[in-house]
C-alpha positions as semicolon CSV with decimal commas, in nm:
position;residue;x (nm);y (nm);z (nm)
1;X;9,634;27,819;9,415
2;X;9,748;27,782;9,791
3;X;10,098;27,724;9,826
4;X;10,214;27,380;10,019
5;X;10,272;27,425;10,355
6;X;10,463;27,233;10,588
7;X;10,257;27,211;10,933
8;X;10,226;26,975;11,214
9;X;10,147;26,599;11,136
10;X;9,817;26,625;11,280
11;X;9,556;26,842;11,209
12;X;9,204;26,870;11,345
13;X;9,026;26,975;10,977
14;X;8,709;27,094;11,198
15;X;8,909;27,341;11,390
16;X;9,064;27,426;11,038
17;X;8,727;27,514;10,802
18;X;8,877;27,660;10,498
19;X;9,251;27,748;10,631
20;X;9,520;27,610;10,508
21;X;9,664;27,692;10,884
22;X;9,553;27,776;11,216
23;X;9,821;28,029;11,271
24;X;10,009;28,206;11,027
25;X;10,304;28,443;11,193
26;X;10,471;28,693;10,984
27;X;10,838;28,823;11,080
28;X;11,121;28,582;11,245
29;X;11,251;28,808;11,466
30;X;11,209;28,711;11,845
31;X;10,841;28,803;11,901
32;X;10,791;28,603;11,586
33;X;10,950;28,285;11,688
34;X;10,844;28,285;12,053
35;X;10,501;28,311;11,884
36;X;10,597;28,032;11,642
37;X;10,706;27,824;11,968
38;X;10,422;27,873;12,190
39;X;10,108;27,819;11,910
40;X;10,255;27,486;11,809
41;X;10,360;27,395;12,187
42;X;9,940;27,477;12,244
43;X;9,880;27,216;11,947
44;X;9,737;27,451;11,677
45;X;9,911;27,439;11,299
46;X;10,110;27,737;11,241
47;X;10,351;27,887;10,999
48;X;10,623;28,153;11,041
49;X;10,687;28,402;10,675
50;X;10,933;28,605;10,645
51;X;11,065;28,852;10,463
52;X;11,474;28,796;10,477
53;X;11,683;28,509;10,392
54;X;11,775;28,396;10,762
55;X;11,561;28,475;11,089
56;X;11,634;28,745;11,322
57;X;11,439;29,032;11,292
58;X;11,599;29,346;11,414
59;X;11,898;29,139;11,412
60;X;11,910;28,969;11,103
61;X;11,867;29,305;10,907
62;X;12,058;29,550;11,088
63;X;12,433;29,435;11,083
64;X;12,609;29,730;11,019
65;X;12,950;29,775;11,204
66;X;12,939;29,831;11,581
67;X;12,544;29,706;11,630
68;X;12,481;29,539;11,955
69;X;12,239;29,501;12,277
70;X;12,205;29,794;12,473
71;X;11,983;29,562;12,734
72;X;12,215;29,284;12,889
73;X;12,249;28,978;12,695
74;X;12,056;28,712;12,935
75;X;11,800;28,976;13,004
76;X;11,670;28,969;12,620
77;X;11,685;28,609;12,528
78;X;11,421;28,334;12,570
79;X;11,366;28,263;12,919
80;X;11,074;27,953;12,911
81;X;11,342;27,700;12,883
82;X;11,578;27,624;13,166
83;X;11,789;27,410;12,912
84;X;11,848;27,644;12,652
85;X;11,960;27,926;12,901
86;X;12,190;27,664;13,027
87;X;12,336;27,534;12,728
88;X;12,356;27,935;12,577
89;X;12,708;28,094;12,727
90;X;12,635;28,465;12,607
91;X;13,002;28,569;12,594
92;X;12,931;28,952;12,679
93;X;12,716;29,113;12,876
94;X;12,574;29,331;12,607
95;X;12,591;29,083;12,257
96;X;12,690;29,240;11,953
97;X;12,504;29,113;11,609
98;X;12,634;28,828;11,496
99;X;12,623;28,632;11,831
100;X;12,266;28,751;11,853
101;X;12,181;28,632;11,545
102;X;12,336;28,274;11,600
103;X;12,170;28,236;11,937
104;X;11,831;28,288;11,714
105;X;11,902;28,045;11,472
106;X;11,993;27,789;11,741
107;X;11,695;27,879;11,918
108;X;11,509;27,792;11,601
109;X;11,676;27,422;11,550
110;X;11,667;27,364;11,909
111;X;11,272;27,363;11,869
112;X;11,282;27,225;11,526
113;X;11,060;27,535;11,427
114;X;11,299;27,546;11,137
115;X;11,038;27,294;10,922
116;X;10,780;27,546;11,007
117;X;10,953;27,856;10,856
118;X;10,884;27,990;10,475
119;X;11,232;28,248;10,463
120;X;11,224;28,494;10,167
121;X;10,857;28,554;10,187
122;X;10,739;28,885;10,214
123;X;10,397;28,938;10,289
124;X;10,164;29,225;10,039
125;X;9,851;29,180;10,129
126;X;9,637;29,039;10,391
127;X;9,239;29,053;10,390
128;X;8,996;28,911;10,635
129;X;8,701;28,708;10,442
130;X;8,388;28,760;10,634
131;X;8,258;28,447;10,448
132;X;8,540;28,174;10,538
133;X;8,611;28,367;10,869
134;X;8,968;28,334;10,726
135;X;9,225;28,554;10,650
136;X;9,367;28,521;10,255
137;X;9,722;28,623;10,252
138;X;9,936;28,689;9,963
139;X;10,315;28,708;9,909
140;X;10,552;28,863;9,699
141;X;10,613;28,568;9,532
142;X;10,295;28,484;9,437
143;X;10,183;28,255;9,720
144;X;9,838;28,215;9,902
145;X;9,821;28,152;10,232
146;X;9,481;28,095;10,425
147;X;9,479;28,107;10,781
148;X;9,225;28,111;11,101
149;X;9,420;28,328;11,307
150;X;9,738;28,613;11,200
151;X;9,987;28,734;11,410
152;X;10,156;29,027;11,266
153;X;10,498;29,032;11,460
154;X;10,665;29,285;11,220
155;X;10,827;29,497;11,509
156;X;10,859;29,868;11,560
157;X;11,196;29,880;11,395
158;X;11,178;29,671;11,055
159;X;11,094;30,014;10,822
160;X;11,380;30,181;10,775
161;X;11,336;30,550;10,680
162;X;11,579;30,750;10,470
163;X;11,478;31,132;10,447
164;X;11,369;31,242;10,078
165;X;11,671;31,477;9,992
166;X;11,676;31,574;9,625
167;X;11,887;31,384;9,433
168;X;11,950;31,119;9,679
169;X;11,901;30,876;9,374
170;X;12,216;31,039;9,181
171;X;12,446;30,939;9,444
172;X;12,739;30,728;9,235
173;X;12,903;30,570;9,558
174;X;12,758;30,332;9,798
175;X;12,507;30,411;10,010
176;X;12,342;30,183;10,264
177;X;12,105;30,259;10,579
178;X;12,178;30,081;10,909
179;X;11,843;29,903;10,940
180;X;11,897;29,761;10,565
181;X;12,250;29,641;10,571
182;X;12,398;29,436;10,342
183;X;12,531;29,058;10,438
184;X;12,856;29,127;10,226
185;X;13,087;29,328;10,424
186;X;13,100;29,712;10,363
187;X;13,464;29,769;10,269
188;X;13,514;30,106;10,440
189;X;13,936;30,099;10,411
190;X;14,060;30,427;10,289
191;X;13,692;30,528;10,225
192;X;13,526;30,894;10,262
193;X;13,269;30,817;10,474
194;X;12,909;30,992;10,560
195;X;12,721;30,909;10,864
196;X;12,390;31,069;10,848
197;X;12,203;31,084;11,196
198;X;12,318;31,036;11,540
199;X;12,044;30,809;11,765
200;X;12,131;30,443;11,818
201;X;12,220;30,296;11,543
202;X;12,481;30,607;11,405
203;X;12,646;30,666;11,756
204;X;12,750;30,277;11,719
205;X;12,835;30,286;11,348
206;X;13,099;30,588;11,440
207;X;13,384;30,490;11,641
208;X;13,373;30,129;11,498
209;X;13,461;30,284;11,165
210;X;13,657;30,587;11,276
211;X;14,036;30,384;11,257
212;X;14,005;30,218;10,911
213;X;13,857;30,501;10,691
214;X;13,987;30,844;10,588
215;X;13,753;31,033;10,635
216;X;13,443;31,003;10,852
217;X;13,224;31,365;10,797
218;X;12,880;31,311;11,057
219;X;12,598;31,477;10,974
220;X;12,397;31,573;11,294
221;X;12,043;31,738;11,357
222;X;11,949;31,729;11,698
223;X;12,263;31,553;11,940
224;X;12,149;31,282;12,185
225;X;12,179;31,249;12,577
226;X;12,471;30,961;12,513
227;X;12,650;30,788;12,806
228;X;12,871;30,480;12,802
229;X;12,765;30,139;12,756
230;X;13,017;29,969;12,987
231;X;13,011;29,664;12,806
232;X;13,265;29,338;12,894
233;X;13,313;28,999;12,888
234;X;13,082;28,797;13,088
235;X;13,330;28,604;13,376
236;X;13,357;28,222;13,402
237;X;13,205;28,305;13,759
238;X;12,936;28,515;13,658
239;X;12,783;28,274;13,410
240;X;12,786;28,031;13,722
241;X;12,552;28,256;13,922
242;X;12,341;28,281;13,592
243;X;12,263;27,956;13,560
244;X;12,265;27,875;13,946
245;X;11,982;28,222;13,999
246;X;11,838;28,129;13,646
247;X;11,467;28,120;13,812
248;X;11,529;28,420;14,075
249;X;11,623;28,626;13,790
250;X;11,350;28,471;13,545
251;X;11,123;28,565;13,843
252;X;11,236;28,925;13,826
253;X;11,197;28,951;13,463
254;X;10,916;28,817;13,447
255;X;10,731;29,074;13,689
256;X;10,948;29,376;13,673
257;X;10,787;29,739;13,558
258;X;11,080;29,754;13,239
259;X;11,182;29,420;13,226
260;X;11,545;29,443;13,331
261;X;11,733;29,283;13,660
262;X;11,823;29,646;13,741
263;X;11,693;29,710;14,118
264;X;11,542;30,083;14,159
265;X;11,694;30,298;14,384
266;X;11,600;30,403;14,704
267;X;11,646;30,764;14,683
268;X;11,494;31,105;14,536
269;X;11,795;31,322;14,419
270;X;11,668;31,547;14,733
271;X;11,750;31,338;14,946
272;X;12,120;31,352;14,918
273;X;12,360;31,687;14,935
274;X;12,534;31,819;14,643
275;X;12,808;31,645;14,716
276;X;12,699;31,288;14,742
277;X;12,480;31,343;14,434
278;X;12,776;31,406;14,252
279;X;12,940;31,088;14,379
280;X;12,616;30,887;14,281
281;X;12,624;31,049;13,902
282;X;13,001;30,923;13,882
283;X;12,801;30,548;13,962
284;X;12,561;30,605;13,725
285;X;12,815;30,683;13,459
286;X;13,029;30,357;13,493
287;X;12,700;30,207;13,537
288;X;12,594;29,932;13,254
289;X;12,349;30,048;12,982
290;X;11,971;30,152;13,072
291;X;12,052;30,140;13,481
292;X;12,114;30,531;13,397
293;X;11,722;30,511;13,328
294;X;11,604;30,242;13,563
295;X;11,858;30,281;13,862
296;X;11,906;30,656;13,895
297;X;11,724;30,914;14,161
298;X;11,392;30,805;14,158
299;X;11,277;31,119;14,131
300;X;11,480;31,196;13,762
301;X;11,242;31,233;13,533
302;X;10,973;31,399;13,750
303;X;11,195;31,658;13,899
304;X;11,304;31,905;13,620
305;X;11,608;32,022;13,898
306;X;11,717;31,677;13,926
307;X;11,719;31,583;13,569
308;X;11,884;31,903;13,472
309;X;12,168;31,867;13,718
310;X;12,218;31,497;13,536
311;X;12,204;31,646;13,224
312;X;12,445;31,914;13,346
313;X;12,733;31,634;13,465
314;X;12,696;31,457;13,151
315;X;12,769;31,799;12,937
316;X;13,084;31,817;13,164
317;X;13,175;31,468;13,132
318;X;13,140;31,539;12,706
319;X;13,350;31,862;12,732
320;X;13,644;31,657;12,941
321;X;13,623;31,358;12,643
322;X;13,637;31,605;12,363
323;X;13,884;31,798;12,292
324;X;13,768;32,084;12,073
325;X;13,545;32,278;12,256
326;X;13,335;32,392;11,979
327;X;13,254;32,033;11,887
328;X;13,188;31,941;12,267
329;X;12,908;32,164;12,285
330;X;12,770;32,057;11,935
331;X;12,732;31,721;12,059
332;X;12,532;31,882;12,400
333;X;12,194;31,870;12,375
334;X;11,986;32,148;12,436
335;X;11,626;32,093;12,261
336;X;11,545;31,810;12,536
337;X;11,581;31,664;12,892
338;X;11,778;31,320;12,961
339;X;11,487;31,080;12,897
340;X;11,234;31,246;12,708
341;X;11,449;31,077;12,412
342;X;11,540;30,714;12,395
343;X;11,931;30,755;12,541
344;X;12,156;30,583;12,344
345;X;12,459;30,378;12,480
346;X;12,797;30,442;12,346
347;X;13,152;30,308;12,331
348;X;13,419;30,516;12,236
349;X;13,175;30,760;12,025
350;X;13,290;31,109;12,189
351;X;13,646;30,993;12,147
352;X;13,598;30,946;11,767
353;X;13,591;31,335;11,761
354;X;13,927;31,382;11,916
355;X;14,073;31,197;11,561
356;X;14,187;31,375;11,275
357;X;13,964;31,238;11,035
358;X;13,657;31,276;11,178
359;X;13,412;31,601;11,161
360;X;13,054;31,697;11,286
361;X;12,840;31,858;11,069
362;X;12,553;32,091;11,213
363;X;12,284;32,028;11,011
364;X;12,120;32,347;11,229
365;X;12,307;32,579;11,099
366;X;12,414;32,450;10,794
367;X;12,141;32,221;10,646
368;X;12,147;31,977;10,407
369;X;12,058;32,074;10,026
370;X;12,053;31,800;9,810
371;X;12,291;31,506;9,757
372;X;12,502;31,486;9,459
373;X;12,656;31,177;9,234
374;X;12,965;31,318;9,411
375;X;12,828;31,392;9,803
376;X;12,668;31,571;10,053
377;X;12,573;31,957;9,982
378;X;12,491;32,169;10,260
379;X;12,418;32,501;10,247
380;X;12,805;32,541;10,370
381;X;12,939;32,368;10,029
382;X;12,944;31,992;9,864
383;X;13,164;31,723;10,042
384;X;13,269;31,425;9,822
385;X;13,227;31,105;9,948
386;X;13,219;30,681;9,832
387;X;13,022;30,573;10,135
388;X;12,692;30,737;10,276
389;X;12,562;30,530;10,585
390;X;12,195;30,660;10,673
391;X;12,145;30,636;11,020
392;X;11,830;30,792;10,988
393;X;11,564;30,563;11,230
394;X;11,282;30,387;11,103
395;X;10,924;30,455;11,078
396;X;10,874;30,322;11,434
397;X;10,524;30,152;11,566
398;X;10,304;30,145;11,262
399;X;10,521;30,163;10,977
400;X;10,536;29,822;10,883
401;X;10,151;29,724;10,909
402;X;10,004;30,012;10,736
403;X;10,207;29,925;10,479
404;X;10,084;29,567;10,420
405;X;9,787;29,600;10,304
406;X;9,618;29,477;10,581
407;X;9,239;29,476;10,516
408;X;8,962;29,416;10,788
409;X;8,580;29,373;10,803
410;X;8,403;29,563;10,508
411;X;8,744;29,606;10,337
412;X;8,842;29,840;10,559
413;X;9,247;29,929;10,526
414;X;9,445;29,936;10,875
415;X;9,616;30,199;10,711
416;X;9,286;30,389;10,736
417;X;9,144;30,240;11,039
418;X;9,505;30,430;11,191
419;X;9,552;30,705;10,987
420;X;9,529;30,932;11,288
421;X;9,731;30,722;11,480
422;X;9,661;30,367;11,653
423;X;9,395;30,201;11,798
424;X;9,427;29,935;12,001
425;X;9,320;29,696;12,311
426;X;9,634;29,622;12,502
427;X;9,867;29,699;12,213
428;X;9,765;29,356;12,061
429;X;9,416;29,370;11,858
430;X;9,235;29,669;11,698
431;X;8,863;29,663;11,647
432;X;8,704;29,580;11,306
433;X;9,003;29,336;11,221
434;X;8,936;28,985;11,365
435;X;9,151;28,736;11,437
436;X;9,425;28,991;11,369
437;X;9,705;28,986;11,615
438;X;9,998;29,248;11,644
439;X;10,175;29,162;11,937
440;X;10,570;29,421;11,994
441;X;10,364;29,653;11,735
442;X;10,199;30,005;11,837
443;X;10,084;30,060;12,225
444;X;10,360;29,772;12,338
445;X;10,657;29,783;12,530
446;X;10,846;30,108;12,728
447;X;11,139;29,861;12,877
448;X;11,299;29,571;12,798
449;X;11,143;29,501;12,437
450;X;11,101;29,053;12,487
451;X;10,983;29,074;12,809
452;X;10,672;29,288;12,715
453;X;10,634;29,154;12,369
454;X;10,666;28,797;12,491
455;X;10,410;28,925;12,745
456;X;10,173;28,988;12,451
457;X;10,255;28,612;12,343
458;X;10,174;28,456;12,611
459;X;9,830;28,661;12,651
460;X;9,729;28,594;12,286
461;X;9,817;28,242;12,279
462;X;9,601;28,150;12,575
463;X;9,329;28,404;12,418
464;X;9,356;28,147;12,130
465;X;9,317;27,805;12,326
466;X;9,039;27,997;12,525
467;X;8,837;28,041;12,147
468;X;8,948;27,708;12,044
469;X;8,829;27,522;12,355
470;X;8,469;27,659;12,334
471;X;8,446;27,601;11,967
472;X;8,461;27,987;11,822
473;X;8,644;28,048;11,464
474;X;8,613;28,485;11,554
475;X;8,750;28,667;11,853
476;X;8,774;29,069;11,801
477;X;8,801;29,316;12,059
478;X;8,489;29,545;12,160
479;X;8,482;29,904;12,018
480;X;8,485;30,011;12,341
481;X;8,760;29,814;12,515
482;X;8,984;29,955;12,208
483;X;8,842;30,294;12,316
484;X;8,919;30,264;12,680
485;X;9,267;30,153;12,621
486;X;9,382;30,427;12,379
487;X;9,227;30,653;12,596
488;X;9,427;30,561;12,868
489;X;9,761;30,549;12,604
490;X;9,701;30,930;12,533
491;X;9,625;31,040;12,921
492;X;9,977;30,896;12,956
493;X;10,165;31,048;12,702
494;X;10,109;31,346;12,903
495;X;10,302;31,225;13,176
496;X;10,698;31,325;13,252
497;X;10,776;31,008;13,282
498;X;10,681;30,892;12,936
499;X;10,911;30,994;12,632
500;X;10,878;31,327;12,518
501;X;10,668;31,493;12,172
502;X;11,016;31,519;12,021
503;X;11,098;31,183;12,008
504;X;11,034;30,903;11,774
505;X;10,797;30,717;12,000
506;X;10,556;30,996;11,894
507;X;10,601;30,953;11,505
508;X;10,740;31,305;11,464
509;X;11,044;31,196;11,312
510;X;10,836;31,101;11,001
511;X;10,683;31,386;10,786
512;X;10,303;31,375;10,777
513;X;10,260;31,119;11,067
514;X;9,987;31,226;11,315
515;X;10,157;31,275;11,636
516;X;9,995;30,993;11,865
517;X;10,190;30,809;12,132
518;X;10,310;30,482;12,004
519;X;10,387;30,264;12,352
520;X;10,223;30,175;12,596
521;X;10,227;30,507;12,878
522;X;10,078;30,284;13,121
523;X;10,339;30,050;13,123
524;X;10,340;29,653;13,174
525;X;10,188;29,743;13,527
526;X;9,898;29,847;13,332
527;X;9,898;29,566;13,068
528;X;9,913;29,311;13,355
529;X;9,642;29,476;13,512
530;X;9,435;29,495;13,240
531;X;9,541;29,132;13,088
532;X;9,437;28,986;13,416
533;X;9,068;29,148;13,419
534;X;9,036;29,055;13,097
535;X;9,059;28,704;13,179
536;X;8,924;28,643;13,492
537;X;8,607;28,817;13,349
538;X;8,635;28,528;13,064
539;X;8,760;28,749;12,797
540;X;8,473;29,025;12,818
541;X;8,638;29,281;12,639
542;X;8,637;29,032;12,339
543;X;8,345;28,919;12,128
544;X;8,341;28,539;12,004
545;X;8,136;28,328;11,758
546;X;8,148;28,037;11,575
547;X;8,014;27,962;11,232
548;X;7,699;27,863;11,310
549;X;7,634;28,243;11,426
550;X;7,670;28,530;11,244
551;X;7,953;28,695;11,282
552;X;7,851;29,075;11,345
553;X;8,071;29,294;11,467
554;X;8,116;29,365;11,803
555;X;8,074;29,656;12,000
């Protein structure tokens, strides 16, 4: 039997047919609630699941030590209500967890969305019925859920992904990853620690830990291109100009190509002698967080002389922080150029290595064996340890949805449907799966990850009052609309100034993954190109019907 929902008061039972809801969202992190927000707001029922015990998302689950925004603070929150951005003071310019996580949950009583939220609901299964023109949804618990319409807002970062070392099982200690962390406090006093991987999430774990355990040993396969953060408070002054340029910089937002306030620069790195370069780099490195990306030479990821002279100042910036020499250049990358990787942002993480306590492991040279109920063995030996911390990355794009049973026209498993790699029509629909929606999935965002997803949101919400108002219960995207798009998604990939085959935005950091590109290489240029042909050609690369028709599918 269906479990009881709590919707809106009023409910149009012809728009419903045999749902128990018009919309059913699954995941409460901040695609998920804007969702949530903007279905009821448009007057159809809806329902948020999800799988934790508080909303958030990313940033209910991943609360390890040291995690935090690496895009500025009143950049990533909600920006469609003038009040709440008012009444939020974000106190630093990059937030760390826990405020994040409170500004969601007052986002969520602000709107009284609460009373629409099922919490500790994790979704198994999920099949379209052809018949209804419903989708029957199951939980862990045991629950049914019918709905019209599904928006899967799961995220590219909610499946964490531990490597499968023998004997990781054994380990007697503690061992937690960072995209899985407890909400008890990790006791790491007087601890032998492990940190296993060095992308975002371990290169913040590091130096936050560094001073109370005593020993930190990191494990490291490939280093990073890392450069500071340059996080502080945000000034009494400066939240003045927020509020008083609140729709300047919602303007900006709201049309940039990433999705940040950062202006571009004016300049090619040619354009400048040796000398003034040099000065600009210095700039760049004091900079805030992804302006190294979005505010450097214009020409930095195009020009491989450009980008390796940036690369080369950062090396020498690394070798003046660290002191051992042999460990400087361990932490230098050499497999990649500055970009072709997602950079992380640091604070204090190449000054961990000047302390005592704290190692770097090659796992290169020496690689890792199995792990014991007493450590870590490398072929160089065993090291004992309570704590391992797996900062090993997630399963990023598809992970979550091929693993939820998701099943289409025919019975058809997304799993399958994607098996070598995704389909989709602009990153939010595949064909074959109606009323399926997957907006800050596969083929979404290269930039500031709320403003594109929240682009999605927008588009598939008015998608949805578009089918409602002209009395359809089906909307899929054509075969070949899905074609043209993923076409487009691969003819980018190829492009220097998308991320590079060795990073996780290809899947290759997951064994047996088929190597496809997993954002969107056009951009939101392209998605708002697209987006707005699609519309003011009535939704043509969609095909409609309503129950009176049958529902074949589309082409």
């Amino acid at each position: 039997m269906h479990a009881s929902l709590d919707t809106a008061d009023t409910a149009d039972t012809a728009n419903h047919r045999a749902a128990d809801v018009d919309v059913l969202v699954v995941g409460a992190g901040i695609t998920g609630i804007y969702q949530l927000y903007r279905a009821l707001d448009a007057g159809f029922t809806a329902l948020l699941v999800e799988a934790g015990d508080g909303v958030g998302g990313t940033w209910y689950w991943n609360r390890y030590p040291g995690a935090r925004f690496d895009s500025e603070s009143y950049t990533y929150g909600y920006l469609f209500s003038k009040e709440l951005f008012d009444e939020w003071e974000w106190q630093e310019h990059f937030a760390p967890q826990e405020e994040t996580e409170r500004y969601l949950n007052h986002v969520v009583d602000r709107f009284d969305l609460r009373r629409h939220i099922r919490l500790g609901t994790r979704v198994t299964s999920a099949a379209y019925d052809e018949g209804s023109r419903t989708w029957h949804v199951v939980t862990a618990d045991g629950s049914e859920v019918t709905a019209r319409f599904v928006v899967a807002a799961t995220g590219v970062l909610s499946m964490p992904y531990v490597p499968d070392v023998p004997g990781r099982e054994s380990f007697a200690g503690e061992a937690h990853h960072t995209g899985l962390w407890p909400s008890e406090a990790v006791d790491f006093a007087g601890k032998r620690v492990a940190v296993v991987g060095t992308s975002s999430s371990g290169v913040q774990v590091v130096p936050v830990i560094a001073d109370e355990v005593e020993s930190l040993t990191v494990y490291q396969r490939t280093p990073n291109w890392c450069t500071p953060l340059n996080n502080r408070p945000i000034t009494p002054e400066e939240q003045a100009e927020l509020r008083a340029g609140f729709e300047q910089l919602r303007q900006v937002l709201n049309t940039s190509v990433h999705g940040f306030h950062h202006p571009a620069h004016d300049r090619a790195a040619t354009d400048d002698p040796s000398e003034e370069r040099h000065a600009f780099y210095e700039k760049m490195w004091n900079s805030p967080g992804f302006t190294k990306l979005t505010s450097n030479y214009t020409d930095l990821l195009s020009n491989p002389d450009a980008n390796a002279e940036w690369c080369a100042f950062i090396g020498d910036k690394i070798r003046e922080i660290v002191h051992d020499p042999e460990t400087a250049e361990r932490l230098i990358p050499t497999d990649h150029r500055f970009g072709e990787k997602r950079p992380p942002f640091i604070t204090g993480y190449y000054e961990a290595f000047n302390r005592t306590n704290v190692s770097l492991v090659d796992l290169k040279k020496t690689p890792m064996v199995r792990i014991t109920p007493e450590g870590i063995e490398t072929t160089d030996g065993l090291r004992e340890f309570d704590i391992i911390v797996w900062a090993t990355g997630f399963d990023f794009g598809t992970g979550a949805l091929a693993r939820m049973d998701i099943r289409g026209r025919d019975g058809r498993a997304l799993a399958e449907h994607w098996a070598d790699g995704p389909r989709t029509f602009l990153g939010v629909q595949t064909h074959g799966f109606p009323n399926l929606f997957f907006p800050g999935g596969p083929h979404a965002a290269a930039g500031n990850n709320p403003r594109y997803n929240g682009d999605q949101v927008d588009f598939i919400t008015e998608l949805l009052v578009y089918v409602r108002d002209r009395g359809c219960d089906v909307v899929e995207t054509t075969e070949r609309a899905e074609d043209r798009w993923t076409r487009m998604i691969d003819r980018g990939a190829e492009s220097p100034l998308s991320f590079g085959e060795k990073s996780y935005y290809f899947g290759t950091n997951i064994p047996g993954k088929p190597k496809r590109y997993l954002l969107n290489s056009g951009g939101r240029p392209k998605f708002f190109s697209i987006a707005a042909d699609t519309v003011a050609n009535d939704y043509d690369s969609f095909a409609m019907s309503r129950a009176s028709e049958t529902a074949a599918a589309p082409r």
